[in-house]
N, C-alpha and C positions, 0 to 999 in steps of 0.2 A: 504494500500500500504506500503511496508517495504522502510526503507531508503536505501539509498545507503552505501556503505562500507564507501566513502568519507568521505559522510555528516556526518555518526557517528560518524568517526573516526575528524573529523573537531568540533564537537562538543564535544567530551568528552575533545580534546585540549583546545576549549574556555573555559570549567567548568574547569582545571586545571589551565588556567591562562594566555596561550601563547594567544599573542596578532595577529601576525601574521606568516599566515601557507601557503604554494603554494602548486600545487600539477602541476606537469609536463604537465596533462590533466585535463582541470576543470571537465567532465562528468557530465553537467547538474549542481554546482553550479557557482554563480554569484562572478565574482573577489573581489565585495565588501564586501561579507559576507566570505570571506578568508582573507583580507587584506584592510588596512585605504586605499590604492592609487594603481593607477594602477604602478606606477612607482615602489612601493613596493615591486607588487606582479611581473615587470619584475626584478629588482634586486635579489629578493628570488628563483626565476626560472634559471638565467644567475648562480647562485652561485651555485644550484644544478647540472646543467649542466656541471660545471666544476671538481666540485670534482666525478661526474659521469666516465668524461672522464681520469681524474685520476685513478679511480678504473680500467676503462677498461685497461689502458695502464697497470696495474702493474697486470691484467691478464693476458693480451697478452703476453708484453713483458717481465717482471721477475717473471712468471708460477707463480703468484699466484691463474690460475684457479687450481690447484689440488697438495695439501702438499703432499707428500710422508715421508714426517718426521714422526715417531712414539712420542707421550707423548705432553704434554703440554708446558713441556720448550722448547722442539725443537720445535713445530711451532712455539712459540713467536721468537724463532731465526730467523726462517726461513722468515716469515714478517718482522723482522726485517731488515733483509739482502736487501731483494728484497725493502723495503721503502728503504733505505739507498743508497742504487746504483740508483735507481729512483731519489733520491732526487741530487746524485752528478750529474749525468747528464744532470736534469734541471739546475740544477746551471750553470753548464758547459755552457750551450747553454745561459744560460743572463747575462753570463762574456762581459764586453762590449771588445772590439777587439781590 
């Protein structure tokens, strides 16, 4: 029987060192052999979730689904831009009132 993509990819993380790894969906491994606690593995999940829902916002909302910029320096502008304006308007909003 071949492993799973997880489990491989979960064990070649434990032979390089990382102690604890989550994955959004377990698919057949056990929380304990991904992570010391289950509390762990919801803090590691609750943190990917997050910067998840940050990616989506800054494809959504500051088009970084698709550069139209030509070269290397321009896209690093162009992410640059779109973090930067992303980043002022969270700000914006946890400016207390």
């Amino acid at each position: 029987m071949v492993a799973s993509p997880r489990a491989t990819t979960l064990a070649t993380a434990k032979a390089w060192g990382v102690s604890d790894m989550a994955f959004h969906k377990k698919a057949g491994l056990k929380i304990e052999d991904m992570v010391r606690s289950k509390w762990v593995y919801r803090k590691l999940r609750n943190c990917r979730a997050g910067i998840e829902a940050g990616i989506s916002c800054l494809k959504r909302a500051y088009g970084l689904a698709r550069c139209t910029w030509r070269g290397l320096d321009h896209f690093k502008t162009y992410v640059w831009s779109s973090v930067a304006a992303y980043n002022l308007v969270l700000f914006t909003r946890l400016r207390p009132t």
